[in-house]
C-alpha positions in Angstrom: -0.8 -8.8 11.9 -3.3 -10.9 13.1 -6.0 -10.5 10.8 -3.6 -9.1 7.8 -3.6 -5.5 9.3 -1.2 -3.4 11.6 -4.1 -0.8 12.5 -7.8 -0.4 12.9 -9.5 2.3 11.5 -13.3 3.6 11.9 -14.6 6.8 10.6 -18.1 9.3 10.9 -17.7 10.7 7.2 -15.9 13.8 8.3 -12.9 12.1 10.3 -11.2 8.6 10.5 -9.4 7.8 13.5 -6.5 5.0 12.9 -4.9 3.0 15.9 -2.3 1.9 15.5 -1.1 -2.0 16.4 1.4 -4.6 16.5 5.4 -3.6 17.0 6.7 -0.2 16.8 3.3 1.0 16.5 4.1 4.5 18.0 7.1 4.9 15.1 5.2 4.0 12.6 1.9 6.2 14.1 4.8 8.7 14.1 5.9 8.0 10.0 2.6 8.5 8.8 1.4 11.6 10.5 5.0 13.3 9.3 4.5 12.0 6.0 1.4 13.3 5.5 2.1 16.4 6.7 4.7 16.6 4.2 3.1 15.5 1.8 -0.4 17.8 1.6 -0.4 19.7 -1.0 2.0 17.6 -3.0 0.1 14.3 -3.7 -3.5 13.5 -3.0 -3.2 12.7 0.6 -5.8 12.9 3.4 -5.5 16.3 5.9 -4.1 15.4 9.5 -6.7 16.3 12.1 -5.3 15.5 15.0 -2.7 13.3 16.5 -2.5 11.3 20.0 -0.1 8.9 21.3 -1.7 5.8 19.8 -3.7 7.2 17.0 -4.0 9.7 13.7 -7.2 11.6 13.3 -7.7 12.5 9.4 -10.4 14.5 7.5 -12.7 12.3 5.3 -11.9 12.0 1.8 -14.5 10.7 -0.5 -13.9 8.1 -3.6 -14.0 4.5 -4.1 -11.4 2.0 -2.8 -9.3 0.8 -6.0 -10.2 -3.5 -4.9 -13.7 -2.6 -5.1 -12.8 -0.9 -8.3 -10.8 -4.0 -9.4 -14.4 -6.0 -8.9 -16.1 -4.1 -10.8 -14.2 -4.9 -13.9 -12.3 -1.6 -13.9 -8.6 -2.9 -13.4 -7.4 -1.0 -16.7 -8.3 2.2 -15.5 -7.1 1.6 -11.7 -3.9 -0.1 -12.2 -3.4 2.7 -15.0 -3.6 5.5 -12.1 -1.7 3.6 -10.2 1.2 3.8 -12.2 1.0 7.1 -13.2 0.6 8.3 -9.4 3.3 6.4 -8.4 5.6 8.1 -11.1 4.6 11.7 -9.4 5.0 9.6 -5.4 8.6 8.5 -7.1 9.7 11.6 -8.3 9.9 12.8 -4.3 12.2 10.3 -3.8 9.5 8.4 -1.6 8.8 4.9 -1.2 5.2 4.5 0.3 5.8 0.6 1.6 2.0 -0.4 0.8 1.4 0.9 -2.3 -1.3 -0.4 -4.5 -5.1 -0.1 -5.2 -5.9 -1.6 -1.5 -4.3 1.6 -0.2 -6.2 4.1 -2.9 -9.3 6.1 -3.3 -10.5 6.8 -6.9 -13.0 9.4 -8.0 -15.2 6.6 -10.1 -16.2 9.0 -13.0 -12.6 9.7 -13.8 -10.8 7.1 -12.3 -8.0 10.0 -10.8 -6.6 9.6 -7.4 -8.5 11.0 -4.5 -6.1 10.2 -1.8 -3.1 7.8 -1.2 -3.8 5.8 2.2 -1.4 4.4 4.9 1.7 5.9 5.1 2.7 4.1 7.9 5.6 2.1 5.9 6.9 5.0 4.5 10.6 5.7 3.7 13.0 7.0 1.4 14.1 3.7 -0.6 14.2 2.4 -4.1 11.1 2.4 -6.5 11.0 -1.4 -7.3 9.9 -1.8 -3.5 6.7 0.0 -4.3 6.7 -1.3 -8.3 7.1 -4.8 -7.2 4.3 -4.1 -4.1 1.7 -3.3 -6.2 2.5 -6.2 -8.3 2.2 -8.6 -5.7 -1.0 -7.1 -4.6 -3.0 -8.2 -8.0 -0.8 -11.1 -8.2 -1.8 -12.7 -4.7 -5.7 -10.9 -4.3 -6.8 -10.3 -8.5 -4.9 -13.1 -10.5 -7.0 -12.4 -12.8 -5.9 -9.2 -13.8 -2.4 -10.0 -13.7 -2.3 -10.1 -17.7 -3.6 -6.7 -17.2 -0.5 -5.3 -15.0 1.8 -4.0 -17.9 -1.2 -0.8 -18.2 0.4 -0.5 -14.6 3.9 -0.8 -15.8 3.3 1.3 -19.2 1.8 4.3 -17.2 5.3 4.5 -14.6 7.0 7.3 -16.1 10.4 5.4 -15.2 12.5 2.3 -14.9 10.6 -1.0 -14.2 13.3 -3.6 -12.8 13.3 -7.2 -14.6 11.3 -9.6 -13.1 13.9 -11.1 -11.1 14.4 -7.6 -9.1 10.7 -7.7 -8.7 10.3 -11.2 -7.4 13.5 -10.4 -5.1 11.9 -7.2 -3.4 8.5 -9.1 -3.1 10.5 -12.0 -1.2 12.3 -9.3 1.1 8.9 -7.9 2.0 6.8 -10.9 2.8 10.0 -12.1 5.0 10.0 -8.3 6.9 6.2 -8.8 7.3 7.0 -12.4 8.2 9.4 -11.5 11.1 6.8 -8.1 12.5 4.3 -10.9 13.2 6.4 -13.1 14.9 7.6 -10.4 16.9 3.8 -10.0 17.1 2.2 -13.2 18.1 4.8 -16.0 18.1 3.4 -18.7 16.3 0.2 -17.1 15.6 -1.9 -17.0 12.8 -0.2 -14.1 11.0 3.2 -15.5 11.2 1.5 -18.7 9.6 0.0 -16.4 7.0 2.5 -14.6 5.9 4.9 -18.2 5.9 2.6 -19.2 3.3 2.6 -16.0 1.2 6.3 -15.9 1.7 6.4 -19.6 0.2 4.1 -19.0 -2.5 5.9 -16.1 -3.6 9.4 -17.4 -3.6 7.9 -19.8 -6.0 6.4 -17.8 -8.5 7.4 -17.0 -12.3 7.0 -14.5 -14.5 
Protein backbone atom coordinates (compact mmCIF):
# COMPACT_ATOMS: atom_id res chain seq x y z
CA UNK A 1 0.00 0.00 0.00
CA UNK A 2 2.37 2.38 -1.01
CA UNK A 3 0.48 5.36 -1.40
CA UNK A 4 -2.61 4.19 1.00
CA UNK A 5 -4.20 2.04 -1.88
CA UNK A 6 -4.10 -1.74 -3.05
CA UNK A 7 -5.37 -0.77 -6.67
CA UNK A 8 -5.43 1.87 -9.34
CA UNK A 9 -8.30 2.81 -10.99
CA UNK A 10 -9.02 5.21 -14.20
CA UNK A 11 -12.21 5.55 -15.94
CA UNK A 12 -13.85 7.25 -19.56
CA UNK A 13 -17.43 7.93 -17.94
CA UNK A 14 -18.89 4.71 -19.25
CA UNK A 15 -16.28 2.15 -17.76
CA UNK A 16 -13.60 2.02 -14.91
CA UNK A 17 -10.98 -0.33 -15.25
CA UNK A 18 -9.35 -1.36 -11.59
CA UNK A 19 -5.82 -3.07 -11.26
CA UNK A 20 -5.27 -4.57 -9.00
CA UNK A 21 -1.89 -4.37 -6.60
CA UNK A 22 0.13 -5.44 -3.77
CA UNK A 23 -0.26 -9.25 -2.21
CA UNK A 24 -2.87 -11.62 -3.32
CA UNK A 25 -3.91 -9.19 -5.81
CA UNK A 26 -5.43 -11.86 -8.19
CA UNK A 27 -7.68 -13.26 -4.92
CA UNK A 28 -8.83 -10.28 -4.06
CA UNK A 29 -9.39 -9.09 -8.10
CA UNK A 30 -11.16 -12.45 -7.73
CA UNK A 31 -13.45 -11.36 -4.32
CA UNK A 32 -14.69 -8.37 -5.79
CA UNK A 33 -15.75 -9.41 -9.25
CA UNK A 34 -17.75 -12.49 -7.40
CA UNK A 35 -19.19 -10.15 -5.02
CA UNK A 36 -20.41 -7.94 -7.21
CA UNK A 37 -21.88 -10.31 -9.25
CA UNK A 38 -23.71 -11.37 -6.43
CA UNK A 39 -24.60 -8.65 -5.29
CA UNK A 40 -26.43 -6.63 -8.53
CA UNK A 41 -29.58 -6.34 -8.01
CA UNK A 42 -29.41 -6.59 -4.28
CA UNK A 43 -27.48 -3.43 -3.14
CA UNK A 44 -26.46 -0.45 -5.25
CA UNK A 45 -23.37 -1.88 -6.75
CA UNK A 46 -21.60 -1.06 -10.04
CA UNK A 47 -22.36 -3.68 -13.14
CA UNK A 48 -19.21 -6.07 -13.98
CA UNK A 49 -18.11 -5.32 -17.53
CA UNK A 50 -15.55 -7.37 -17.99
CA UNK A 51 -12.87 -9.22 -16.16
CA UNK A 52 -8.97 -10.10 -16.99
CA UNK A 53 -6.39 -11.64 -14.94
CA UNK A 54 -5.17 -8.41 -13.35
CA UNK A 55 -8.07 -6.21 -13.59
CA UNK A 56 -12.19 -5.56 -13.16
CA UNK A 57 -13.86 -3.56 -15.88
CA UNK A 58 -17.17 -1.93 -14.41
CA UNK A 59 -19.89 0.27 -15.96
CA UNK A 60 -19.85 4.01 -14.80
CA UNK A 61 -22.03 4.96 -12.12
CA UNK A 62 -22.72 8.52 -11.52
CA UNK A 63 -22.92 10.41 -7.86
CA UNK A 64 -20.66 12.15 -5.62
CA UNK A 65 -17.96 10.46 -3.49
CA UNK A 66 -19.29 10.63 0.21
CA UNK A 67 -15.44 12.60 1.50
CA UNK A 68 -16.22 15.19 -0.84
CA UNK A 69 -19.67 15.08 0.51
CA UNK A 70 -18.15 15.27 4.10
CA UNK A 71 -16.34 18.67 2.81
CA UNK A 72 -19.01 20.15 1.91
CA UNK A 73 -20.66 20.20 5.29
CA UNK A 74 -23.00 17.39 4.54
CA UNK A 75 -21.69 14.67 7.16
CA UNK A 76 -25.37 14.29 8.74
CA UNK A 77 -26.88 13.22 5.69
CA UNK A 78 -23.74 10.95 4.45
CA UNK A 79 -22.89 9.20 7.55
CA UNK A 80 -26.85 8.80 7.97
CA UNK A 81 -26.92 6.62 4.59
CA UNK A 82 -24.20 5.14 5.67
CA UNK A 83 -25.71 3.49 8.41
CA UNK A 84 -28.78 2.74 6.98
CA UNK A 85 -27.09 1.02 3.87
CA UNK A 86 -25.00 -0.80 5.95
CA UNK A 87 -28.06 -2.23 7.93
CA UNK A 88 -29.52 -3.67 4.27
CA UNK A 89 -25.25 -4.81 3.32
CA UNK A 90 -25.60 -6.60 7.03
CA UNK A 91 -28.61 -8.22 6.71
CA UNK A 92 -26.81 -10.58 3.76
CA UNK A 93 -24.60 -11.57 6.17
CA UNK A 94 -21.76 -9.56 4.38
CA UNK A 95 -18.91 -7.75 5.69
CA UNK A 96 -17.60 -5.32 2.91
CA UNK A 97 -13.95 -4.75 4.68
CA UNK A 98 -13.69 -0.94 3.57
CA UNK A 99 -16.85 0.29 4.31
CA UNK A 100 -17.35 3.97 4.69
CA UNK A 101 -18.12 7.21 2.80
CA UNK A 102 -14.43 6.88 0.96
CA UNK A 103 -15.88 3.85 -0.66
CA UNK A 104 -19.57 5.46 -1.55
CA UNK A 105 -21.27 7.42 -4.26
CA UNK A 106 -24.32 9.61 -3.25
CA UNK A 107 -26.87 11.05 -5.51
CA UNK A 108 -26.33 14.80 -3.97
CA UNK A 109 -30.07 15.83 -4.20
CA UNK A 110 -31.14 12.98 -1.99
CA UNK A 111 -28.14 11.99 -0.40
CA UNK A 112 -29.29 7.90 -1.31
CA UNK A 113 -26.63 5.50 -2.21
CA UNK A 114 -25.62 5.27 -5.84
CA UNK A 115 -23.16 2.48 -5.58
CA UNK A 116 -21.01 0.73 -2.83
CA UNK A 117 -17.23 0.71 -4.16
CA UNK A 118 -14.34 -1.80 -3.57
CA UNK A 119 -15.37 -5.07 -2.71
CA UNK A 120 -12.09 -6.38 -2.78
CA UNK A 121 -12.00 -7.03 1.27
CA UNK A 122 -15.08 -8.69 1.19
CA UNK A 123 -16.14 -11.62 3.41
CA UNK A 124 -18.65 -13.09 5.45
CA UNK A 125 -17.63 -11.77 9.13
CA UNK A 126 -19.06 -9.94 11.96
CA UNK A 127 -20.75 -6.39 11.55
CA UNK A 128 -18.51 -4.41 14.09
CA UNK A 129 -15.66 -4.99 11.45
CA UNK A 130 -17.50 -2.72 9.08
CA UNK A 131 -19.33 -0.57 12.12
CA UNK A 132 -15.99 0.10 13.67
CA UNK A 133 -14.41 0.72 9.78
CA UNK A 134 -16.47 3.44 9.06
CA UNK A 135 -15.71 4.78 12.46
CA UNK A 136 -12.23 4.90 12.04
CA UNK A 137 -12.57 6.50 8.69
CA UNK A 138 -14.15 9.98 10.16
CA UNK A 139 -12.17 9.48 13.18
CA UNK A 140 -8.61 9.43 11.40
CA UNK A 141 -9.66 11.73 7.90
CA UNK A 142 -12.89 14.14 9.39
CA UNK A 143 -12.29 14.54 13.33
CA UNK A 144 -14.36 16.97 13.01
CA UNK A 145 -17.42 15.20 12.45
CA UNK A 146 -16.76 12.65 14.87
CA UNK A 147 -19.43 14.25 17.42
CA UNK A 148 -21.50 13.76 14.39
CA UNK A 149 -21.07 9.69 14.15
CA UNK A 150 -24.01 8.58 16.48
CA UNK A 151 -26.49 9.85 13.13
CA UNK A 152 -24.25 6.85 11.74
CA UNK A 153 -24.86 4.65 14.60
CA UNK A 154 -28.74 5.71 15.13
CA UNK A 155 -29.56 4.91 11.43
CA UNK A 156 -27.92 0.88 11.83
CA UNK A 157 -30.92 -1.03 12.11
CA UNK A 158 -28.90 -3.33 14.60
CA UNK A 159 -26.45 -3.96 17.37
CA UNK A 160 -23.57 -1.36 17.76
CA UNK A 161 -20.74 -3.06 19.93
CA UNK A 162 -19.37 -0.87 23.03
CA UNK A 163 -16.56 1.09 22.29
CA UNK A 164 -14.08 -1.32 23.49
CA UNK A 165 -15.24 -3.95 20.63
CA UNK A 166 -14.96 -1.03 18.26
CA UNK A 167 -11.55 0.07 19.26
CA UNK A 168 -10.53 -3.82 19.29
CA UNK A 169 -11.61 -4.49 15.56
CA UNK A 170 -10.12 -1.10 14.47
CA UNK A 171 -6.69 -2.31 16.15
CA UNK A 172 -6.99 -5.83 14.30
CA UNK A 173 -7.44 -4.03 11.05
CA UNK A 174 -4.69 -1.45 10.99
CA UNK A 175 -2.36 -4.55 12.24
CA UNK A 176 -3.80 -6.81 8.97
CA UNK A 177 -3.17 -3.75 6.82
CA UNK A 178 0.08 -3.28 8.77
CA UNK A 179 1.43 -6.82 8.02
CA UNK A 180 -0.07 -6.69 3.68
CA UNK A 181 2.49 -3.84 3.43
CA UNK A 182 5.19 -5.38 4.85
CA UNK A 183 4.63 -8.31 2.82
CA UNK A 184 4.48 -5.48 0.30
CA UNK A 185 7.47 -3.20 0.62
CA UNK A 186 9.53 -4.26 3.67
CA UNK A 187 10.23 -1.29 5.38
CA UNK A 188 8.58 0.98 3.11
CA UNK A 189 6.55 3.78 3.41
CA UNK A 190 3.26 2.10 3.87
CA UNK A 191 4.41 -0.23 6.56
CA UNK A 192 5.64 3.09 8.30
CA UNK A 193 2.20 4.48 7.62
CA UNK A 194 0.12 2.24 8.70
CA UNK A 195 2.73 1.74 12.14
CA UNK A 196 1.67 5.08 12.93
CA UNK A 197 -2.10 4.70 12.33
CA UNK A 198 -1.87 1.36 14.16
CA UNK A 199 -0.17 3.45 17.22
CA UNK A 200 -2.51 6.21 17.08
CA UNK A 201 -5.34 4.05 17.13
CA UNK A 202 -4.40 1.74 19.93
CA UNK A 203 -4.33 4.98 21.83
CA UNK A 204 -7.47 6.38 21.26
CA UNK A 205 -10.68 6.94 23.71
CA UNK A 206 -13.97 7.09 23.35
Amino acid sequence: MKHGYTNSTFGDGALVVKCYQGPEAAFRLGTESRYLRRLRGRLPVPRVHKVTETSLTTRFVSGVHGQDLLDEGRAVEVLTECGRILSDLHRLGIVHGDFGPQNMLFDPATFRTTAILDWEWAHPGRPVEDLAWCEWIIRSHHPEHIPLLPHFFAAYDGTVPEWAERQEAMVARCRALLDFCARWEPGGGGEKLWRERLDATASWTE
